[in-house]
C-alpha positions in Angstrom: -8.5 30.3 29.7 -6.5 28.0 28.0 -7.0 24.3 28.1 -3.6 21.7 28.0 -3.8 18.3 27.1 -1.5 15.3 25.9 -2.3 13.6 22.9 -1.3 10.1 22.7 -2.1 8.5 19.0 -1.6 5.1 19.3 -2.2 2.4 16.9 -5.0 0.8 18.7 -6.2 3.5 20.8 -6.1 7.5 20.8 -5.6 8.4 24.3 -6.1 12.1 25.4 -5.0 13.2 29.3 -5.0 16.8 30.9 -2.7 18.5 33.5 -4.5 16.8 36.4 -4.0 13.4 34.7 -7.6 13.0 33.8 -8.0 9.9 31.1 -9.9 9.7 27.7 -9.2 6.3 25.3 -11.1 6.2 21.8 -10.5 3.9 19.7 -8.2 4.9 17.1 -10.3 3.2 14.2 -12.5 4.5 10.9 -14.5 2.4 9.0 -14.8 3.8 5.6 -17.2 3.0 2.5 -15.4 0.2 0.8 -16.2 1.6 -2.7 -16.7 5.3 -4.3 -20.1 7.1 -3.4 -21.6 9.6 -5.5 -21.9 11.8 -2.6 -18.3 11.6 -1.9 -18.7 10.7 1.4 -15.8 8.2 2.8 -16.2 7.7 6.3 -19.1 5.8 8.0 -18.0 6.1 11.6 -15.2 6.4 13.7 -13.8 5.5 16.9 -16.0 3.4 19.5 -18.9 3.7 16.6 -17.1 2.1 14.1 -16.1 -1.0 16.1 -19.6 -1.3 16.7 -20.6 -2.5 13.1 -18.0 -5.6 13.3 -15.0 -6.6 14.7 -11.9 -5.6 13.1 -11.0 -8.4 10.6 -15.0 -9.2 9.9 -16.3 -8.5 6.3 -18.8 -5.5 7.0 -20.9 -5.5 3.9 -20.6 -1.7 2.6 -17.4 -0.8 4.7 -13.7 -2.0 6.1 -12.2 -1.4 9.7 -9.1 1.0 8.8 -6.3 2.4 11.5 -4.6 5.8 9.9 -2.1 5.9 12.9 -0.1 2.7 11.3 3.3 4.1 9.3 3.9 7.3 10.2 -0.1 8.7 10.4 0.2 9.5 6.4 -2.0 6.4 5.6 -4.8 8.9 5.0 -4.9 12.9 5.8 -9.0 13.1 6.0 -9.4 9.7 8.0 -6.3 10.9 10.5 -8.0 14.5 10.7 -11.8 12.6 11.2 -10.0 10.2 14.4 -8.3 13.2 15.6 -11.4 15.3 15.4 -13.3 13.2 16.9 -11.4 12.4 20.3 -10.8 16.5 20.7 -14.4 16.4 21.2 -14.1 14.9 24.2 -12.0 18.4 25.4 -15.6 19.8 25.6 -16.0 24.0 24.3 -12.6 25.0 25.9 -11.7 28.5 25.0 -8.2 28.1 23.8 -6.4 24.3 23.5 -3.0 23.6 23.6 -1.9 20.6 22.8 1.6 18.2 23.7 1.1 15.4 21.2 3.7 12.1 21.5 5.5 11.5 18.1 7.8 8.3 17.3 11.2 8.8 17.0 12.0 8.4 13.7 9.3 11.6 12.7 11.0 13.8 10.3 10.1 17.5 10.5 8.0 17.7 7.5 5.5 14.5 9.2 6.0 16.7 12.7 4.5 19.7 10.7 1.7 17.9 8.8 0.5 16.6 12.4 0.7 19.8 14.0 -1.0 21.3 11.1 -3.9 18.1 11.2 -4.6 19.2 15.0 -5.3 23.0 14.2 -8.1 21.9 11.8 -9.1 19.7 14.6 -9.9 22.5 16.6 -6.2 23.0 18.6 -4.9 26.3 18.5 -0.8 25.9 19.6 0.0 22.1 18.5 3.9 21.2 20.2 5.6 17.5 19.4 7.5 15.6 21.9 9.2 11.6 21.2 7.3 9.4 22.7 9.9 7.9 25.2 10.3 11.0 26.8 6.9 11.6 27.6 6.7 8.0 29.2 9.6 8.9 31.6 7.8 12.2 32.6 4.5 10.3 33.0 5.8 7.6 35.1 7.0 10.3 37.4 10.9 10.6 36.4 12.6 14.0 36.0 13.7 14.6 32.4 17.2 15.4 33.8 18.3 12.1 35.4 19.8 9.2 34.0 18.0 6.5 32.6 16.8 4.0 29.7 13.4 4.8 28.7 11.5 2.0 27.1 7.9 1.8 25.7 6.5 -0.7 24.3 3.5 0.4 22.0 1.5 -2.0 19.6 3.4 -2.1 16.8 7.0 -0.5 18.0 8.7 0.2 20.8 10.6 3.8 21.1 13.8 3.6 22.9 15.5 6.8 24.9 18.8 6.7 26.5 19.2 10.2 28.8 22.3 11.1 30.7 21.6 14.6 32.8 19.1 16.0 31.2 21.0 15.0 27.5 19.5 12.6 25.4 22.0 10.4 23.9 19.7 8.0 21.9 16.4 7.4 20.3 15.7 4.7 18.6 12.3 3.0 17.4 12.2 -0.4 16.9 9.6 -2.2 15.0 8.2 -5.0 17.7 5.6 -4.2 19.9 2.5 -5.6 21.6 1.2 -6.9 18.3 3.4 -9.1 18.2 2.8 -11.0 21.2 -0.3 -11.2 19.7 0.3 -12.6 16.7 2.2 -15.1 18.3 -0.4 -16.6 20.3 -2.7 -16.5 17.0 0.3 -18.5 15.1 0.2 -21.3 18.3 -4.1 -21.2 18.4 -3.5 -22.6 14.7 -0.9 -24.4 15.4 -2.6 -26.9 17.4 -5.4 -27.5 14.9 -5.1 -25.4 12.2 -7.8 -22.5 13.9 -8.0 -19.8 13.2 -8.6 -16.8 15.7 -8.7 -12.9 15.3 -5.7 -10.6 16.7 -8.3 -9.5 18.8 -9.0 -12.6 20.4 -5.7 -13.6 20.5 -5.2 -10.2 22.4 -7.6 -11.0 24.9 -5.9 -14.6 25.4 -2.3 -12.7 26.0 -4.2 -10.1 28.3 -5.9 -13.1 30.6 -3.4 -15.8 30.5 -0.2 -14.4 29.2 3.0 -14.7 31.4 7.2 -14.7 31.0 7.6 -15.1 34.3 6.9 -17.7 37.3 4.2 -16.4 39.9 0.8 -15.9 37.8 -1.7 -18.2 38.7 -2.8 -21.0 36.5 -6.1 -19.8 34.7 -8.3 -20.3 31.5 -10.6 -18.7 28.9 -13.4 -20.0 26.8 -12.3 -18.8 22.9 -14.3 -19.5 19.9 -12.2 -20.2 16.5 -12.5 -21.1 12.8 -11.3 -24.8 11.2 -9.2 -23.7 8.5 -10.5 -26.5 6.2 -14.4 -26.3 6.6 -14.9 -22.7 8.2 -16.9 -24.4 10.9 -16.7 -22.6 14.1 -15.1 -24.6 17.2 -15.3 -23.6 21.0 -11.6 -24.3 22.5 -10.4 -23.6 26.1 -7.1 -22.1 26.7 -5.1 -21.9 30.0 -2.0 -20.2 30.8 0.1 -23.5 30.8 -1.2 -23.6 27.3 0.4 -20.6 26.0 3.5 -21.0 28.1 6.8 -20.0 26.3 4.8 -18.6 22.8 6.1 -15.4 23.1 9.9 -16.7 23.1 10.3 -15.5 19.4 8.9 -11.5 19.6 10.5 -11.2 23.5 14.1 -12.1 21.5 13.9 -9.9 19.2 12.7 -7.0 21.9 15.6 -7.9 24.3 17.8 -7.4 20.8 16.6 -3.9 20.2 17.4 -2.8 24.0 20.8 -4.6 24.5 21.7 -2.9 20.9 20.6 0.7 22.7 22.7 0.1 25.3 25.5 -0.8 23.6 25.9 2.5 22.3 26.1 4.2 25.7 29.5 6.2 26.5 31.7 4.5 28.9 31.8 7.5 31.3 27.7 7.6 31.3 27.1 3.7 32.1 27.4 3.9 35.8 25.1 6.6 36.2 22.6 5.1 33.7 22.6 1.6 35.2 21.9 2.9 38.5 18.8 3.8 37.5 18.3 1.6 34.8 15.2 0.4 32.7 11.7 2.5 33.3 9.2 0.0 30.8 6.0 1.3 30.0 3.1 1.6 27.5 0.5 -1.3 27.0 2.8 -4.1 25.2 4.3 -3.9 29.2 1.2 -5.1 30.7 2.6 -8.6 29.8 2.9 -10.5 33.0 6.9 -11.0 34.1 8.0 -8.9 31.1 10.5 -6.3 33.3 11.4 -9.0 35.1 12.8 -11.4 32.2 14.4 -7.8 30.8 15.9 -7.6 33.5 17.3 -11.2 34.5 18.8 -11.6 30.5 20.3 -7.6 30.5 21.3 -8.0 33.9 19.7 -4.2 34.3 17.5 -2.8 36.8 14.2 -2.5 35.0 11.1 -0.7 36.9 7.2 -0.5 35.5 5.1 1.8 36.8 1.5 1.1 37.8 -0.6 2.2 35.0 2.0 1.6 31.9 0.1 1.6 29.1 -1.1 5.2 30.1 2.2 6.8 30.8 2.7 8.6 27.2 -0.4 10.3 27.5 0.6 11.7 31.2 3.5 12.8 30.5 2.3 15.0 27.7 0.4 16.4 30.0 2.8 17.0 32.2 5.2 18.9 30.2 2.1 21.2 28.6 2.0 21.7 32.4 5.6 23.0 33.0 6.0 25.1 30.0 6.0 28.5 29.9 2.7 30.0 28.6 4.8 32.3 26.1 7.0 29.6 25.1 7.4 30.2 21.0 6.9 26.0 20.5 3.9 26.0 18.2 5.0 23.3 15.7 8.5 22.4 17.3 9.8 19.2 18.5 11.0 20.5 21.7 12.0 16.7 23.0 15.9 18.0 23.9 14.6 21.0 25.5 12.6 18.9 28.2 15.1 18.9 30.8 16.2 22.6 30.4 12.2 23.6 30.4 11.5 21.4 33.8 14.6 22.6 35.7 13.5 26.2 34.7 9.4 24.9 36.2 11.2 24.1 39.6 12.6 27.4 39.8 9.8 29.1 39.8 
């Protein structure tokens, strides 16, 4: 019996998902000894554990918060392999695994390999690589073969795809993501008294109050902050009129990225393309209004499914679902076969 899942690894979060759409989220967080141990032992915890000894940001007295999924998963090899590991216990004793993992676009072969290669020591016995923006589209419930603009927005970057009948004509990563909005309410927190706040507070600020459009309801949160100056801790309330219009600066530069994708589409495949337009997922999507300012400044249809932030993870395990069970992809990128493998699925 053989066991398919999607692998999402995220910066923030490593999201697993099987053929029925069944969810796991661990953190995708070590915390390693801060110094050389004579025991040569590195790692403390990872995952939900780790977060447990601090929040990310906090000195934690023997150890430091670290995310191996930031630039390209080569930060570390052990750490990756101990995350990794650690999530594929949540597959349970399955007899056989294979596994669709979500890569960014800019992967070269060699990092596709290395990864492929990190999952088989994690206990994965046929490891297959798919870009990211493809699997979104699948897991929002789009066929690989139609016409669209894929957009998803992860922490750090956001992967573009541009498909034309099943072809893709572009994929593109560009480096703003959901971190960003964050950042930018941290920068206006200290702005207005020089506090200081953690990206993880700011997070929860965007999350609560955050909006780019009219229609969410004015609301507030009780934060706690640092005084730059004398490190005293200060209790501040924040409402969404507060925050209004601090995401200006990262939501230019995203627009940027997609008008400069769709720029490069071929005059005989717009039509088709803007028909369908914009499908915007992953978690930097969750921000209230984004696909409709996207599309009132591209003047592009732009649809977000229910359930964005999860839609990578889906749609890995929707394609292990479709592929053929002797399909010879064990340590491919098989991204430009996805349409040709799902028409094939419907035939059948």
């Amino acid at each position: 019996m053989v066991t398919k899942i999607g692998l999402d690894l995220g910066y923030a979060n490593i999201t697993i998902s099987d053929c029925i759409a069944e969810i796991y989220r661990e953190p995708s967080v070590a915390l390693v000894y801060k110094q050389p141990r004579p025991d040569q032992r590195r790692i403390i915890a990872v995952g939900a554990d780790a977060l447990m000894y601090g929040k990310e940001g906090e000195d934690i007295s023997e150890g430091m918060l670290v995310r191996p999924f930031k630039n390209g998963l080569l930060f570390d090899h052990q750490i990756t392999r101990e995350v990794i590991a650690s999530a594929m216990r949540a597959v349970g004793d399955a007899e056989k695994i294979r596994c669709v993992v979500g890569v960014p676009s800019d992967f070269t072969p060699k990092q596709e390999k290395e990864l492929c290669q990190m999952l088989v020591e994690s206990g994965v016995d046929t490891a297959t690589c798919v870009a990211r923006p493809m699997a979104a589209l699948i897991g929002a419930g789009y066929s690989p073969a139609m016409s669209v603009i894929s957009v998803n927005i992860g922490a750090l970057a956001t992967e573009i795809a541009i498909l034309h009948k099943g072809s893709i004509l572009t994929l593109k990563r560009a480096k703003i993501g959901g971190e960003d909005f964050d950042r930018a309410v941290k920068q206006y927190i200290f702005d207005q008294g020089e506090v200081n706040i953690s990206l993880i507070v700011a997070r929860a600020i965007k999350e609560k109050l955050g909006a780019v459009w009219k229609g969410k309801p004015n609301d507030s949160l009780d934060i706690e902050g640092t005084l730059s100056l004398t490190g005293n801790k200060l209790k501040i309330n924040v409402t969404t009129e507060d925050i209004v219009g601090v995401f200006e600066a990262p939501l230019q530069k995203l627009i940027f990225e997609i008008a400069e994708a769709v720029k490069q589409i071929p005059t005989d495949a717009v039509e088709d393309i803007f028909d369908n337009g914009i499908v915007l997922t992953g978690g930097g999507a969750e921000l209230f209004g984004i696909e409709m300012l996207i599309s009132k400044v591209l003047g592009i249809s732009v649809t977000k499914p229910d359930g964005a932030a999860d839609c990578v993870a889906k749609g890995l395990s929707r394609i292990n679902a479709f592929l053929p069970d002797r399909a010879k992809v064990a340590g491919k990128n098989i991204t430009k076969d996805i349409a040709k493998y799902y028409e094939n699925s419907k035939k059948h």
